[in-house]
C-alpha positions as protocol buffer text, in pm:
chain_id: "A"
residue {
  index: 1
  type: UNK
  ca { x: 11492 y: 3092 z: -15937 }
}
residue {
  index: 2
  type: UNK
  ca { x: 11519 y: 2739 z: -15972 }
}
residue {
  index: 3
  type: UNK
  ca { x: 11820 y: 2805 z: -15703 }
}
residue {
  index: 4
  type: UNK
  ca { x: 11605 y: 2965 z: -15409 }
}
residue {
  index: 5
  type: UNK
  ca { x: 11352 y: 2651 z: -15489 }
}
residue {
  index: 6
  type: UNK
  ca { x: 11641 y: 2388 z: -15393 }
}
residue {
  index: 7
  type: UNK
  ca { x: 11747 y: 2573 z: -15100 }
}
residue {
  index: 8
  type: UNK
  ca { x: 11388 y: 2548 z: -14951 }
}
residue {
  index: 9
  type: UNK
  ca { x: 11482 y: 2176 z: -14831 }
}
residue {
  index: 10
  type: UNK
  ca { x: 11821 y: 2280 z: -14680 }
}
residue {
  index: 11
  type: UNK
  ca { x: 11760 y: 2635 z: -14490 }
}
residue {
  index: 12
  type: UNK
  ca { x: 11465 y: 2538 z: -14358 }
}
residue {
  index: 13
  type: UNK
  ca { x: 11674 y: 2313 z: -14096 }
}
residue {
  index: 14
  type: UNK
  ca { x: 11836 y: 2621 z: -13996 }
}
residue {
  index: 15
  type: UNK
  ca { x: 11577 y: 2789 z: -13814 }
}
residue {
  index: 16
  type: UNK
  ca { x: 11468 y: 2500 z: -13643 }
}
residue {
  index: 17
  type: UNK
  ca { x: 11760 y: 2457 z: -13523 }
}
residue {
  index: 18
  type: UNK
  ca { x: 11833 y: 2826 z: -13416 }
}
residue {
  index: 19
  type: UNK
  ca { x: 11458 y: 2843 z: -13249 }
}
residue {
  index: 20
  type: UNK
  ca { x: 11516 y: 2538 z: -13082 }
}
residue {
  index: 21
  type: UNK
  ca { x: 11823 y: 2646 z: -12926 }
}
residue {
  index: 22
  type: UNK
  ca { x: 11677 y: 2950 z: -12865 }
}
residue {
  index: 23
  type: UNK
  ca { x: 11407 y: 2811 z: -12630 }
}
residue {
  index: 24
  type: UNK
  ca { x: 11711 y: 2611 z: -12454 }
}
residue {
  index: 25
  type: UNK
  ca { x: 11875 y: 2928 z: -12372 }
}
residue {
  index: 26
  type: UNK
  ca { x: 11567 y: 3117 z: -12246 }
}
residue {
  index: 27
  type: UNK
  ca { x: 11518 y: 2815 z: -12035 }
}
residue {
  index: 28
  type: UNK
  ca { x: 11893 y: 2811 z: -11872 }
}
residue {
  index: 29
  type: UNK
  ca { x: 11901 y: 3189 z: -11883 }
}
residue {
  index: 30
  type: UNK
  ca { x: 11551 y: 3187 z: -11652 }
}
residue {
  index: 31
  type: UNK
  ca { x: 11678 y: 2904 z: -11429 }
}
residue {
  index: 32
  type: UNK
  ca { x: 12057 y: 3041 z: -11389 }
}
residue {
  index: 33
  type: UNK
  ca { x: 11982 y: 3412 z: -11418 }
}
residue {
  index: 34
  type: UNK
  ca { x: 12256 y: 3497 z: -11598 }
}
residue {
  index: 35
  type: UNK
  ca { x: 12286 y: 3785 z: -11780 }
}
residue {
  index: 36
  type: UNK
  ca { x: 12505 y: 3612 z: -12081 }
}
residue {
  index: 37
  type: UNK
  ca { x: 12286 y: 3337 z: -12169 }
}
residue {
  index: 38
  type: UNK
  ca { x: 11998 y: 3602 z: -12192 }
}
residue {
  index: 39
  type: UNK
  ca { x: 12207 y: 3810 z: -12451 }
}
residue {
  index: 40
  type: UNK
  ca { x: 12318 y: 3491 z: -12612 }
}
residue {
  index: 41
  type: UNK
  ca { x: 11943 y: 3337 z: -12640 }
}
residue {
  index: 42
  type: UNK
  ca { x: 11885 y: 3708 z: -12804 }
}
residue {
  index: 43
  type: UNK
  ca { x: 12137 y: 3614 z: -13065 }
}
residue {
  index: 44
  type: UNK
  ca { x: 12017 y: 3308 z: -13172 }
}
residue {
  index: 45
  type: UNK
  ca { x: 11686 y: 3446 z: -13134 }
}
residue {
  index: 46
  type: UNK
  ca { x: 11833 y: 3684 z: -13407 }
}
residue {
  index: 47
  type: UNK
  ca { x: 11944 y: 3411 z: -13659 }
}
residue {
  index: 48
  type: UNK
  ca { x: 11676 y: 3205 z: -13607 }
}
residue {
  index: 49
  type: UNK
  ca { x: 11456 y: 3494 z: -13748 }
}
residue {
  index: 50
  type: UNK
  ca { x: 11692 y: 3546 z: -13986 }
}
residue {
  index: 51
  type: UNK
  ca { x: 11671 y: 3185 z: -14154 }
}
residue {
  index: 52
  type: UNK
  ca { x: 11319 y: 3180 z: -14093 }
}
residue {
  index: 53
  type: UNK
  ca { x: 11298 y: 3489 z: -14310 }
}
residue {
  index: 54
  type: UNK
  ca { x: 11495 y: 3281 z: -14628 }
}
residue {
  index: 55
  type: UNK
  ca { x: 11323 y: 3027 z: -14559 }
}
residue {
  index: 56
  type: UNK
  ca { x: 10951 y: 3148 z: -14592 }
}
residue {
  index: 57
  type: UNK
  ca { x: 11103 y: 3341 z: -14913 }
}
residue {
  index: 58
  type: UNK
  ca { x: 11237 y: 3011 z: -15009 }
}
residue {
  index: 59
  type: UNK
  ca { x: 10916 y: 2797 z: -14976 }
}
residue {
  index: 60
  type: UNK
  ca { x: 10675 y: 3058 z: -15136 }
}
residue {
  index: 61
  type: UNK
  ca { x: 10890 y: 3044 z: -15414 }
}
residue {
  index: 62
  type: UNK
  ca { x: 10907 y: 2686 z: -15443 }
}
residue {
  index: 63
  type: UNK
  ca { x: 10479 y: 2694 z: -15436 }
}
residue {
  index: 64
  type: UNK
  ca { x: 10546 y: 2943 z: -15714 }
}
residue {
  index: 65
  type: UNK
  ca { x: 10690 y: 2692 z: -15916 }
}
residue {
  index: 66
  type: UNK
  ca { x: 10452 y: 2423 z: -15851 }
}
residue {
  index: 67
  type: UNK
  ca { x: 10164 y: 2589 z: -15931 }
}
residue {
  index: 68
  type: UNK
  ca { x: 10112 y: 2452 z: -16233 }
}
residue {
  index: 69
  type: UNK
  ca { x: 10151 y: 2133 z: -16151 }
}
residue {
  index: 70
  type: UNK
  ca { x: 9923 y: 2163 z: -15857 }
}
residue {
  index: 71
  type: UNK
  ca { x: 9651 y: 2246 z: -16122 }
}
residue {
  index: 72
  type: UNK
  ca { x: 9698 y: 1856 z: -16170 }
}
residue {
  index: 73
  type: UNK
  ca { x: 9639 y: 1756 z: -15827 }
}
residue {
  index: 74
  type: UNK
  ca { x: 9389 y: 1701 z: -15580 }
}
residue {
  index: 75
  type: UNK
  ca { x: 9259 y: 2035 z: -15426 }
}
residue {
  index: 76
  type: UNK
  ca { x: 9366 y: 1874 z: -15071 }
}
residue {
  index: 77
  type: UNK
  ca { x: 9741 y: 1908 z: -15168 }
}
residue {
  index: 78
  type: UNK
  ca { x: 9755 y: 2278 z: -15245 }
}
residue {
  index: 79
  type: UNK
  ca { x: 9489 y: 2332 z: -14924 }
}
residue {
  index: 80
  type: UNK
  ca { x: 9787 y: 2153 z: -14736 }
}
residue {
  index: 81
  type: UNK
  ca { x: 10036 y: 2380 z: -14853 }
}
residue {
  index: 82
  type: UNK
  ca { x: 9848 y: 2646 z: -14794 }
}
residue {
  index: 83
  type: UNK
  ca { x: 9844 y: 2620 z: -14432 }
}
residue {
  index: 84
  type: UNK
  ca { x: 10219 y: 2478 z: -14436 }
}
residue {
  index: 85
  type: UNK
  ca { x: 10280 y: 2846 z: -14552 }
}
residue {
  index: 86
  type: UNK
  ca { x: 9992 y: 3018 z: -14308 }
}
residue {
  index: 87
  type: UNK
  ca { x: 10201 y: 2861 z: -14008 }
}
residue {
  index: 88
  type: UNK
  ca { x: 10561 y: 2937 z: -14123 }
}
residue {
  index: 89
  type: UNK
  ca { x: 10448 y: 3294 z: -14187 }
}
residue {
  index: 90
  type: UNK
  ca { x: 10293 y: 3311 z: -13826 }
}
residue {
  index: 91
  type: UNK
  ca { x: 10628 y: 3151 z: -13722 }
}
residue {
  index: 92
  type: UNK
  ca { x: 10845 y: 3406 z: -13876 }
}
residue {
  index: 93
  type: UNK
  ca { x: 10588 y: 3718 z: -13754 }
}
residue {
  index: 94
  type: UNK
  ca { x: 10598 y: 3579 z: -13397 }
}
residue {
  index: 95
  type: UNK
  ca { x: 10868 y: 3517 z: -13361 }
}
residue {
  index: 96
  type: UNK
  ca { x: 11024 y: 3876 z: -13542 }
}
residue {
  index: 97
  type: UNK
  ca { x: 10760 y: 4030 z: -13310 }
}
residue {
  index: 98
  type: UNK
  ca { x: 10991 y: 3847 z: -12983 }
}
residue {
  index: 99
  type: UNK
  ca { x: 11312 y: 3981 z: -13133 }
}
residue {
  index: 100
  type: UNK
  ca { x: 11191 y: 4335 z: -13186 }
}
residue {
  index: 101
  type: UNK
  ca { x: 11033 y: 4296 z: -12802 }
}
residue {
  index: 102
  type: UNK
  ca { x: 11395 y: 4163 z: -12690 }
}
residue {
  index: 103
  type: UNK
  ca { x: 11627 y: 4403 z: -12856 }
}
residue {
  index: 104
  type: UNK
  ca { x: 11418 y: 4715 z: -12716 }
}
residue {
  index: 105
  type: UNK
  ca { x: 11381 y: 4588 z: -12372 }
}
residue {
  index: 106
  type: UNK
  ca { x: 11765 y: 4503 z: -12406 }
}
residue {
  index: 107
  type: UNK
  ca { x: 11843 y: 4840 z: -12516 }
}
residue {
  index: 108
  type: UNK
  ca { x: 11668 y: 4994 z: -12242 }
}
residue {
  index: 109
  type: UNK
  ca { x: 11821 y: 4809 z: -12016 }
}
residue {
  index: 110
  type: UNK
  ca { x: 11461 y: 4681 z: -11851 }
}
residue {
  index: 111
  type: UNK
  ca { x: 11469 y: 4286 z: -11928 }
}
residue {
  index: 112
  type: UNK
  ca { x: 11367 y: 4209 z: -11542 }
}
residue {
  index: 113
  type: UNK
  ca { x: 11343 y: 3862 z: -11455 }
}
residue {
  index: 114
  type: UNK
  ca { x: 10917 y: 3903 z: -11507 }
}
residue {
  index: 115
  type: UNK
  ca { x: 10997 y: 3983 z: -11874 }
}
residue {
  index: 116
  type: UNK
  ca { x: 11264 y: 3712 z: -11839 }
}
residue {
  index: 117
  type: UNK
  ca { x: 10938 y: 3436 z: -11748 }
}
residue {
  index: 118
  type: UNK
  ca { x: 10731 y: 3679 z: -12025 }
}
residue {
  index: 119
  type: UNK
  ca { x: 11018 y: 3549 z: -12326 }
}
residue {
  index: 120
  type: UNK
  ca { x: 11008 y: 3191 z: -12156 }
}
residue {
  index: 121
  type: UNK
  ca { x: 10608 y: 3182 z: -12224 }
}
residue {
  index: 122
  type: UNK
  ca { x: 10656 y: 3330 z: -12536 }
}
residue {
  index: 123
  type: UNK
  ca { x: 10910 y: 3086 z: -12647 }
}
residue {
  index: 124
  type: UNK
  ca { x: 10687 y: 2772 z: -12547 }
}
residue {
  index: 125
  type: UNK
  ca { x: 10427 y: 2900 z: -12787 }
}
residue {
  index: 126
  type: UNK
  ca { x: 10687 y: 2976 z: -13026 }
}
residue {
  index: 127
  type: UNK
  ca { x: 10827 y: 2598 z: -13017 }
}
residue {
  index: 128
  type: UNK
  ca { x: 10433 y: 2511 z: -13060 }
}
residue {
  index: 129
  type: UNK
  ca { x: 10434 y: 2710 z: -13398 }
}
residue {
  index: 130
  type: UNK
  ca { x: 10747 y: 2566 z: -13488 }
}
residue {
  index: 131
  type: UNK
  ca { x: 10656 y: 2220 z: -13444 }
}
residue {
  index: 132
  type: UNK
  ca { x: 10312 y: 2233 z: -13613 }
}
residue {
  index: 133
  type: UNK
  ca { x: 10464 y: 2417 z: -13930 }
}
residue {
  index: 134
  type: UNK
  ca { x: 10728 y: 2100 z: -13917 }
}
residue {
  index: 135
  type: UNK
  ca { x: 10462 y: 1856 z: -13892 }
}
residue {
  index: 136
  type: UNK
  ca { x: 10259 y: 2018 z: -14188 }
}
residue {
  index: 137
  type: UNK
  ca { x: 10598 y: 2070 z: -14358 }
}
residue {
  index: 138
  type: UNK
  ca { x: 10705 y: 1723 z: -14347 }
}
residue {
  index: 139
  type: UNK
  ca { x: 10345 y: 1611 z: -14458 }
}
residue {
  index: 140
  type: UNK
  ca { x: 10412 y: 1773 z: -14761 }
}
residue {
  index: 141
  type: UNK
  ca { x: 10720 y: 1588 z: -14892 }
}
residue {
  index: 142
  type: UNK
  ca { x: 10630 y: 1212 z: -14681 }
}
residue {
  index: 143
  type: UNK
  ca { x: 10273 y: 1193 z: -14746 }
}
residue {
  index: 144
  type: UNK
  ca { x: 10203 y: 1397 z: -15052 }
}
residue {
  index: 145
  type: UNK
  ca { x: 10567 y: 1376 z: -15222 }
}
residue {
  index: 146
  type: UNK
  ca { x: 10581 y: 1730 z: -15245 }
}
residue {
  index: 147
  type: UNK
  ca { x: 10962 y: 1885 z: -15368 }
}
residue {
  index: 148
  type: UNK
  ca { x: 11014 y: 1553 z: -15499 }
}
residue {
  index: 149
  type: UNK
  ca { x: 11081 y: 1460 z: -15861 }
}
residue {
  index: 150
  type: UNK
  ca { x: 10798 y: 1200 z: -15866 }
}
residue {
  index: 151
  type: UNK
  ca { x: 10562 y: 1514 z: -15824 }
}
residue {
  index: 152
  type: UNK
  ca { x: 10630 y: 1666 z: -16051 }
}
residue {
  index: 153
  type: UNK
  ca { x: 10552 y: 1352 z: -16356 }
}
């Protein structure tokens, strides 16, 4: 498990990434109208879901391992990483909730340009829940030295 722990650092980058560019292609697909950057935001809608997924999994099993030494630290850390982990889990839920929305309306073939300005919305507050778990995220390691070997001594 110690594998999946190390990870944690390097996949979370992914979704970021994938989200980001995500919200890029909603925006060009709503201002172009074109029909291919409104399947091809769907598909990095799809990764970025996808790394968000191994990522959560990642991180709670990185708090798994630090539990015990969280026993040995003030109660503000682990309230911290608590609500790193309550805003990557809304992350991932929101935006798997957007990707289940896009993929029906795309199979139906009913993704009109008012559900086109629906998924731009949608992706504003999803860059919102993005940057707040990155903010809380980042916290963790630069303020409280969490995933770092002076942690853990």
């Amino acid at each position: 498990m110690e594998f999946l722990v190390n990870m944690h650092p390097v996949i979370i980058h992914f979704p970021i990434a994938f989200f980001v560019a995500y919200f890029l292609l909603e925006v060009a697909a709503l201002v172009t109208k074109k029909d291919s950057l409104c399947k091809m935001a769907a598909i990095f809608l799809g990764a970025g879901v996808i790394f968000a997924l191994i990522a959560v999994l990642t991180g709670n099993q990185s708090h798994e391992v630090l539990k015990p030494v969280l026993r040995m630290k003030p109660p503000y850390i682990k309230e911290a990483i608590e609500n790193h982990e309550q805003f990557a889990t809304i992350t991932l839920w929101f935006f798997f909730a957007m990707l289940v929305l896009r993929v029906y309306l795309l199979i139906k073939k009913n993704l009109s340009p008012n559900w086109r300005f629906v998924f731009f919305v949608l992706a504003l507050l999803g860059m919102y829940f993005v940057y707040q778990t990155g903010i809380l995220g980042g916290k963790l390691v630069y303020d409280f030295g969490v995933g770092t070997k002076l942690f853990t001594k």
